[in-house]
SENUDO-242036 format. One record per residue (C-alpha): residue number from 0; x negated, y negated, z negated. Coordinates in steps of 0.02 Angstrom, whole numbers. Layout:
SENUDO-242036
VOPA    i    east   north      up
VOPA  NUM       X       Y       Z
...
END
This chain:
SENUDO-242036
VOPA    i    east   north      up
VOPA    0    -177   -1044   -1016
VOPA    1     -49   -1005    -882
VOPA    2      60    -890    -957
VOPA    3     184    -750    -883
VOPA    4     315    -852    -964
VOPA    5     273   -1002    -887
VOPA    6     258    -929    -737
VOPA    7     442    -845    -760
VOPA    8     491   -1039    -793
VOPA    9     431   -1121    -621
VOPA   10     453    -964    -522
VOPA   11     645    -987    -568
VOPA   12     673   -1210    -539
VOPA   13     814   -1197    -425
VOPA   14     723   -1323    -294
VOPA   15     554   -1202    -275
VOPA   16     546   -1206     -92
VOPA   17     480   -1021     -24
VOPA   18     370   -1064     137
VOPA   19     425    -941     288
VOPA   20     274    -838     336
VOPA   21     172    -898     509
VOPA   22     131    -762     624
VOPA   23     -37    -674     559
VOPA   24    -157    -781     683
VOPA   25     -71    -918     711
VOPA   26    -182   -1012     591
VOPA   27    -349    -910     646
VOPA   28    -423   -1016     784
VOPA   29    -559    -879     784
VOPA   30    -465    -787     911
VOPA   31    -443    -936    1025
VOPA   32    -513    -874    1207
VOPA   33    -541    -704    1141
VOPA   34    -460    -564    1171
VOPA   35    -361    -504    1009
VOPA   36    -176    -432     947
VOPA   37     -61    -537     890
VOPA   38      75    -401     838
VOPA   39      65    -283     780
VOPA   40    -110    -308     704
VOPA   41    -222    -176     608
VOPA   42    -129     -98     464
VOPA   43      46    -161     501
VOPA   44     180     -10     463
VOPA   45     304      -9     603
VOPA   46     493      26     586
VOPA   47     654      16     653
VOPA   48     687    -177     648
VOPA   49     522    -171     771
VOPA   50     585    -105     928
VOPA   51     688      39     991
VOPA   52     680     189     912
VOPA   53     726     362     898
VOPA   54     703     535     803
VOPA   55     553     559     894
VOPA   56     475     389     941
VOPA   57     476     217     935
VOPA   58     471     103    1092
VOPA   59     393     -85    1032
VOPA   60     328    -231    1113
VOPA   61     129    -284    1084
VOPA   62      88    -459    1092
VOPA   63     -98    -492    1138
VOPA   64    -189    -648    1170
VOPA   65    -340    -662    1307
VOPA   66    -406    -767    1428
VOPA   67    -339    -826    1565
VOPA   68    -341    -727    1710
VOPA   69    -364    -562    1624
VOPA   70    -327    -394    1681
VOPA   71    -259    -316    1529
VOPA   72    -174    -131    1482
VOPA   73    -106     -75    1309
VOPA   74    -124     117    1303
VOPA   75    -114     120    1478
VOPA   76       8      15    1517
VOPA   77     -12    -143    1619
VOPA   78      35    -293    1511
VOPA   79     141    -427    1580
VOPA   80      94    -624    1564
VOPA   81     194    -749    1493
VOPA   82     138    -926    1421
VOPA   83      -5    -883    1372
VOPA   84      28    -712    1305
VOPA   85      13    -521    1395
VOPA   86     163    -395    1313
VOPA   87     161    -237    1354
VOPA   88     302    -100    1270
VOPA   89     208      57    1201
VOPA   90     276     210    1115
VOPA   91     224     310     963
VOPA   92     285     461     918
VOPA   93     162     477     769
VOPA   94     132     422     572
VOPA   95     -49     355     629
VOPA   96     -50     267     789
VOPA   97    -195     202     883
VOPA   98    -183      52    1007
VOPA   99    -311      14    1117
VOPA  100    -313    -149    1221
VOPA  101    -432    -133    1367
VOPA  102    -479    -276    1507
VOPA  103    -503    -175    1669
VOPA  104    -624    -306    1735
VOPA  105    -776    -326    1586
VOPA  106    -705    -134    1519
VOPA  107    -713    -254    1353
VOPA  108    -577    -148    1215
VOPA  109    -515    -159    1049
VOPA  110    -415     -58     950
VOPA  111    -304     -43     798
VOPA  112    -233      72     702
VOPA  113     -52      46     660
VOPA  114      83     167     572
VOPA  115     267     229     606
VOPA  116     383     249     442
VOPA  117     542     297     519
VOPA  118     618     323     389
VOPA  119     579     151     270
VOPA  120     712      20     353
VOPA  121     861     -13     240
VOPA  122     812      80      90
VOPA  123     792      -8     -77
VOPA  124     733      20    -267
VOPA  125     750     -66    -423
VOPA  126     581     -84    -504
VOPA  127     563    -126    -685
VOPA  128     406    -214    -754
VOPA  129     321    -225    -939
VOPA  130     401     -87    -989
VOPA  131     374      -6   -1156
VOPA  132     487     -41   -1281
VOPA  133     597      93   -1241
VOPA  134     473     213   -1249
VOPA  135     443     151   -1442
VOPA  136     633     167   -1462
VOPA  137     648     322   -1403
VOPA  138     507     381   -1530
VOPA  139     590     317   -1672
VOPA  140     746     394   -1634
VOPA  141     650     559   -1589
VOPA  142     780     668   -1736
VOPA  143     904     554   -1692
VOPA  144     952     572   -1493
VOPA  145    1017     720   -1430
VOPA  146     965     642   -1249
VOPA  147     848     503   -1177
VOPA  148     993     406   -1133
VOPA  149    1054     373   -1288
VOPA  150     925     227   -1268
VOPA  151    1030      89   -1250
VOPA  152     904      25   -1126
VOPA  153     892     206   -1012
VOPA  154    1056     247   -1043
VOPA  155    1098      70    -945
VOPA  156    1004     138    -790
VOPA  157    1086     284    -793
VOPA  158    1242     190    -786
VOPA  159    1181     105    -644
VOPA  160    1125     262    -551
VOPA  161    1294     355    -594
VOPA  162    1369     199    -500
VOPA  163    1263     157    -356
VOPA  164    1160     315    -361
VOPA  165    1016     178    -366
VOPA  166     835     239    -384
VOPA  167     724     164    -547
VOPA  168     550     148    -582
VOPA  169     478     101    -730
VOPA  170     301      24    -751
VOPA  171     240      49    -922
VOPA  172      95     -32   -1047
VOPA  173      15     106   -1140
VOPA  174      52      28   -1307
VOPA  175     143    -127   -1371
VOPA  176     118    -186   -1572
VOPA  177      93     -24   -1696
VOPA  178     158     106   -1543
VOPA  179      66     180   -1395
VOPA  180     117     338   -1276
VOPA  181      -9     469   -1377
VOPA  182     123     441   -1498
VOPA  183     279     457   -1375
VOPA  184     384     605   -1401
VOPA  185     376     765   -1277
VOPA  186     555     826   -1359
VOPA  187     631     773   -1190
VOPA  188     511     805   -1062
VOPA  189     638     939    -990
VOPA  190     779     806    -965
VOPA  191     642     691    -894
VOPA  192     623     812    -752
VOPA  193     782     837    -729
VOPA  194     800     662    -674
VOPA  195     645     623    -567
VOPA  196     751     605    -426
VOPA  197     794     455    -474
VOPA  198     692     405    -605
VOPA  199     482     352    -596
VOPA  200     332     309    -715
VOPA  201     173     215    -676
VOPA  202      36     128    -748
VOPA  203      55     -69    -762
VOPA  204     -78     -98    -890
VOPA  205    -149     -66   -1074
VOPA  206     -54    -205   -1123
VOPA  207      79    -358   -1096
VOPA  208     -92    -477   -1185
VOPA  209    -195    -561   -1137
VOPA  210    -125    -607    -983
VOPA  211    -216    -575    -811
VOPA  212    -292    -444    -891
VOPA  213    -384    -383    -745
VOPA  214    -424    -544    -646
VOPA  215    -592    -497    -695
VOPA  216    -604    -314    -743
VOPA  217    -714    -188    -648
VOPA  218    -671     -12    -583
VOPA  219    -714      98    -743
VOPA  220    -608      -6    -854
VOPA  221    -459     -12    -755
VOPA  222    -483     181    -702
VOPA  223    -499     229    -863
VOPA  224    -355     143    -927
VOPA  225    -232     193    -797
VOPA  226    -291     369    -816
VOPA  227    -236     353   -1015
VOPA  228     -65     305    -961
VOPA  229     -33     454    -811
VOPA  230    -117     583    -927
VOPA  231      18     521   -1059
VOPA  232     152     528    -919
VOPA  233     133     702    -884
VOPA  234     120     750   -1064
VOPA  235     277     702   -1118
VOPA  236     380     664    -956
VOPA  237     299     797    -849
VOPA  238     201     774    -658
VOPA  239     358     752    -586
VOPA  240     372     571    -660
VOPA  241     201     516    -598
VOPA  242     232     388    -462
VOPA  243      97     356    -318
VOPA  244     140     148    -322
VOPA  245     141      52    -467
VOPA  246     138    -125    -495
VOPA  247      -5    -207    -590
VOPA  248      21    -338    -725
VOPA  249      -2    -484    -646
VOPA  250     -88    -424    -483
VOPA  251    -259    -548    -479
VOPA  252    -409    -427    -466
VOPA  253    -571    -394    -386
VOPA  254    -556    -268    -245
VOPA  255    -663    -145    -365
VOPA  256    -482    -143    -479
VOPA  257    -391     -82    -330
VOPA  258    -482      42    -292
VOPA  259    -480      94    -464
VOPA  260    -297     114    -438
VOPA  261    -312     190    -272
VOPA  262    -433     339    -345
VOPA  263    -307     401    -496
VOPA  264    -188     402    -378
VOPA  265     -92     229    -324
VOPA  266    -119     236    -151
VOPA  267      31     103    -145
VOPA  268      25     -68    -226
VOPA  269     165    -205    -270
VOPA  270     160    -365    -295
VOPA  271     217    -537    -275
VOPA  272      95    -592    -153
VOPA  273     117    -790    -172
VOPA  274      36    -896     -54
VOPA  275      82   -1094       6
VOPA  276     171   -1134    -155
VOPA  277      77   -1164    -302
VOPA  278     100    -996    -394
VOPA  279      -4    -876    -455
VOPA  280     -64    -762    -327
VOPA  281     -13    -606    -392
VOPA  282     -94    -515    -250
VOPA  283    -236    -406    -298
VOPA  284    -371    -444    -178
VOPA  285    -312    -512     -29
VOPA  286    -339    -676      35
VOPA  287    -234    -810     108
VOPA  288    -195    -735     283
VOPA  289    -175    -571     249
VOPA  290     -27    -647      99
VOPA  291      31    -750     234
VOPA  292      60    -578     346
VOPA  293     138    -490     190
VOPA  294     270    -619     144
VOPA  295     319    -595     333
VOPA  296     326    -410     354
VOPA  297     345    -350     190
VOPA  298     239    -182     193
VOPA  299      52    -195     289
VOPA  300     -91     -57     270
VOPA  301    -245    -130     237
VOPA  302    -352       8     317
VOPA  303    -538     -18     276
VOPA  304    -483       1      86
VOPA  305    -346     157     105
VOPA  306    -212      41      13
VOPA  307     -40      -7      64
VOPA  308      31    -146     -19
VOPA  309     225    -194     -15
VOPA  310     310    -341     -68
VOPA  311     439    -350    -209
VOPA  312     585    -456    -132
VOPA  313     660    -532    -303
VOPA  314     598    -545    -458
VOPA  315     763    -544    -541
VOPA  316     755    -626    -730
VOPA  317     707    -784    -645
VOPA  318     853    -817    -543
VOPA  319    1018    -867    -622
VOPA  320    1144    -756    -564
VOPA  321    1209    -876    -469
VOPA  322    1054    -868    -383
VOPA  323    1039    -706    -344
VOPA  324    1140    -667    -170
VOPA  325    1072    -841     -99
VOPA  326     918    -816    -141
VOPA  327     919    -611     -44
VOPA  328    1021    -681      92
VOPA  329     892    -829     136
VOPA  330     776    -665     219
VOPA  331     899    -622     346
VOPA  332     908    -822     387
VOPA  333     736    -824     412
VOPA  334     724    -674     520
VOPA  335     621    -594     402
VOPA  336     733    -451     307
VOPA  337     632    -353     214
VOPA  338     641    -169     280
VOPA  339     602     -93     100
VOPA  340     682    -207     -43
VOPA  341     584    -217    -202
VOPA  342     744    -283    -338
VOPA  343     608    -307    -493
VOPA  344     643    -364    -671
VOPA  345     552    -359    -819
VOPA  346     624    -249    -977
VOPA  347     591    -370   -1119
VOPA  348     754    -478   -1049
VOPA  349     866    -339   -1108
VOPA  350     870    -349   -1260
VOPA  351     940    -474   -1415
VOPA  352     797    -488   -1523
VOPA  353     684    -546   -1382
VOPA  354     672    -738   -1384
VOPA  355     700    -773   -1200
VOPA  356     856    -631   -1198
VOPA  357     956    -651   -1048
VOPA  358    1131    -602   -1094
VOPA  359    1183    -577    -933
VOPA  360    1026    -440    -878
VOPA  361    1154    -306    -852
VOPA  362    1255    -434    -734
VOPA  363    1101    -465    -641
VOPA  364    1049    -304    -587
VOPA  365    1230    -260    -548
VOPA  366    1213    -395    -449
VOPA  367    1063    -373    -339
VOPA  368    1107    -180    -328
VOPA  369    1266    -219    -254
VOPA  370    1195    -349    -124
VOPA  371    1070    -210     -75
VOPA  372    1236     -99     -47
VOPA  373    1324    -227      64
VOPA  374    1162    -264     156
VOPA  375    1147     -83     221
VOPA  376    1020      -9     109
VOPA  377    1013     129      44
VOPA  378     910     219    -147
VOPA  379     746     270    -101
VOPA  380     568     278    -155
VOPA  381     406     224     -54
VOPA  382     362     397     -28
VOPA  383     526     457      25
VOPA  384     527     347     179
VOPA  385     368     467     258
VOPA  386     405     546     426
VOPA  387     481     715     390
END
């Protein structure tokens, strides 16, 4: 069995090469003498590292591919050949955004629908996976704590945020040993709401075992299951707490498990999205192309289903900390900075009695918190970044 914690192992040999993304048909000889986009392509979510762009538009440059001789227009607007490719710059002043690609001579057109987040460039969150254990602390402590952060383990976030002002969300199991949220104290659920501005819950899965534990699962399970977990949420922690993205524990399923998620209410889905070097894929559905297209842009729509899935940027516990700033700098020497960062870690690293305890977890997070700082970003969530 390939386990999480021998994935955590290889993911984290300091020689694992990442492979820079190709462009999304560069590999697709399908659209070889056809006319097709080349960027932005169906689904992609634009933003401000793709063009010029204001509070009430954004000017960008779309790359299409045709045959040669072809009299082409993008929204209107004549395109302009150049070895081999027609550009033309179009504006969009809207969330949804057709784009329509029309060859005056046959009247042959396609189109695609692409999306504007104006708002999503330079804004970062740290995102914390397998998370339960605190939960179960808090519980036991129930008489005990006058507030939820006298968990050693929330009360170190809320360091964090008091520091950085940094935004958290947590993606829980819905039970872990002799403990599951039915039994999870509503005591606090006022001080939870206090702090949803900064603090998130979400379904990750039933449990941390067996892993993959919905590589083969079918919609009623997994619906069923992550409606346990909100329903819990909003008992104790209130609506307020009840994210619309959540990462799922380890991220291999059948599209029917997406759209599980997507129907309770994660319209937004994060993963790893591995592709060209030997890891798990960790990418729900999607096959090798469309990963391709994610590692290189980060967030991407994938419109037939309704989903939009973004890509974490580090998973922190298996980098040395050493590691940490080369490893988030490497995006910005590869042209490819991620517009929304994803920092993720997993929770059971935190603490002593866990057998792969990282001593320096605090360190770590500091860390990547503090490169998102330097780097220009700023604490957001996903669904902060909307157009307002």
């Amino acid at each position: 069995m390939y386990s999480r914690r021998v994935f955590i192992k290889n993911y984290s040999l300091p020689g694992l090469a990442v492979v820079t993304a190709p462009s999304w048909l560069s590999v697709d000889s399908r659209c070889e003498g056809k006319m097709a986009f080349l960027s932005p392509v169906d689904g992609d979510i634009l933003h401000r590292y793709d063009g010029t762009m204001t509070e009430n538009f954004l000017k960008t440059t779309v790359k299409v591919t045709a045959p040669a001789g072809s009299i082409l227009t993008v929204n209107g607007v004549k395109t302009v050949y150049n070895n081999g490719i027609y550009t033309a710059e179009v504006t969009m002043q809207d969330f949804e955004n057709v784009i329509e690609l029309a060859e005056i001579k046959t009247k042959s057109k396609k189109r695609i629908t692409v999306y504007w987040l104006k708002n999503l460039a330079d804004k970062y969150r740290l995102s914390i996976d397998d998370a339960v254990w605190f939960l179960k602390d808090i519980q036991a402590h129930a008489e005990a704590y006058r507030s939820l952060f006298d968990n050693p383990f929330l009360g170190f976030l809320k360091q964090l945020h008091d520091a950085h002002g940094t935004k958290v969300h947590l993606n829980i199991f819905f039970q872990s040993d002799d403990f599951n949220l039915t039994q999870m104290t509503d005591k606090f659920k006022n001080e939870w709401r206090a702090n949803a501005d900064w603090l998130q819950l979400s379904f990750h899965a039933k449990a941390e075992f067996p892993d993959d534990p919905y590589k083969f699962a079918g919609y009623a399970q997994v619906k069923e299951e992550c409606e346990d977990v909100i329903k819990e949420i909003r008992r104790f922690a209130g609506e307020e707490l009840a994210a619309s993205i959540t990462t799922l524990h380890w991220g291999e399923v059948p599209v029917e498990v997406s759209r599980a998620l997507r129907d309770a209410g994660y319209s937004t889905q994060l993963c790893d999205f591995n592709v060209d070097d030997g890891l798990p894929p960790c990418s729900y559905y999607l096959d090798i192309l469309q990963r391709r297209h994610i590692n290189k842009r980060f967030v991407w729509r994938d419109n037939r289903e309704g989903i939009i899935f973004v890509k974490s940027s580090i998973i922190i516990d298996t980098k040395k900390q050493h590691e940490i700033l080369p490893y988030l700098d490497r995006y910005e020497q590869q042209s490819r900075k991620p517009p929304y960062a994803d920092l993720l870690i997993h929770e059971q690293y935190f603490y002593e009695h866990y057998h792969n305890y990282q001593p320096d977890y605090r360190q770590k997070v500091f860390t990547a918190v503090q490169w998102a700082e330097k780097n220009g970003y700023a604490p957001a969530f996903f669904y902060e970044t909307a157009n307002r």
